[in-house]
Structures are given as C-alpha cells and as structure tokens.
N, C-alpha and C positions, 0 to 999 in steps of 0.2 A: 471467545469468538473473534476477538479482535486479533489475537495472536495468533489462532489459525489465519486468519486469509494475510495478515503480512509474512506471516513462514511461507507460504504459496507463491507470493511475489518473492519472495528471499531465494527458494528452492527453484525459482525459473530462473532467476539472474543466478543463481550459482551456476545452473547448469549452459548459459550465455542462450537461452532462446527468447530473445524478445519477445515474439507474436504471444509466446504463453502468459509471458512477462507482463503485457500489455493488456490482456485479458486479467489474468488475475489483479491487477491494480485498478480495472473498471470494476472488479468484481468488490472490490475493497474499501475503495470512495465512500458510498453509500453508508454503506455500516460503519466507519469511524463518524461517519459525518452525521448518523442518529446517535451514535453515543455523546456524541458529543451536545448535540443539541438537549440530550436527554441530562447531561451534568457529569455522566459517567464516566466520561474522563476527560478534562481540561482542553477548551477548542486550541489553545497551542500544542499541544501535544499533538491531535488528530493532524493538526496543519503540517507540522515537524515532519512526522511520519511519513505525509502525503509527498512533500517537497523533496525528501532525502529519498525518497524510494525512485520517485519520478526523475530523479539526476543520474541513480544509478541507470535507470532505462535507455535515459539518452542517453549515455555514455558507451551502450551496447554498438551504438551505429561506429 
C-alpha cells in the first residue's frame, strides 16, 4: 500500500503536474504516517519519504 500511493506521487512528478502531484502527496501522508505509528516501518523512513517527495514538488514551481 505504501508503494502504491508514492509510485502516484512519483508518476505525477514524472509527468511535471504539480496540482496531481500535490494531491497524491496529501493522499500519502496519512498512510505512511499509520504505518509508521503502527511499527510497520521505521518513523524515519516514513519521514525520508515525506521530505524527498515534498522537495521534489517544490522543485516543480
């Protein structure tokens, strides 16, 4: 599940459309951030993920 919705943010920033870009990274948040709380994978990793996605986004402008 987790690798679905950051391939959605990956597959918007390849395609350079922010707005989808930015939707699928709200869409993404949440659910790394229960796995995370859940133990299901390491809160730095979820963090990593959140941060390197979210640079790429700004980088679109």
């Amino acid at each position: 599940m987790i690798r679905t919705y950051v391939k959605k943010v990956v597959k918007a920033l390849d395609a350079k459309d922010k707005t989808a870009a930015e939707a699928a990274y709200k869409e993404m948040v949440p659910v790394l951030d229960r796995y995370a709380d859940r133990g299901m994978i390491h809160k730095n990793k979820a963090a990593r993920h959140k941060s390197r996605l979210i640079a790429h986004i700004k980088a679109l402008a």
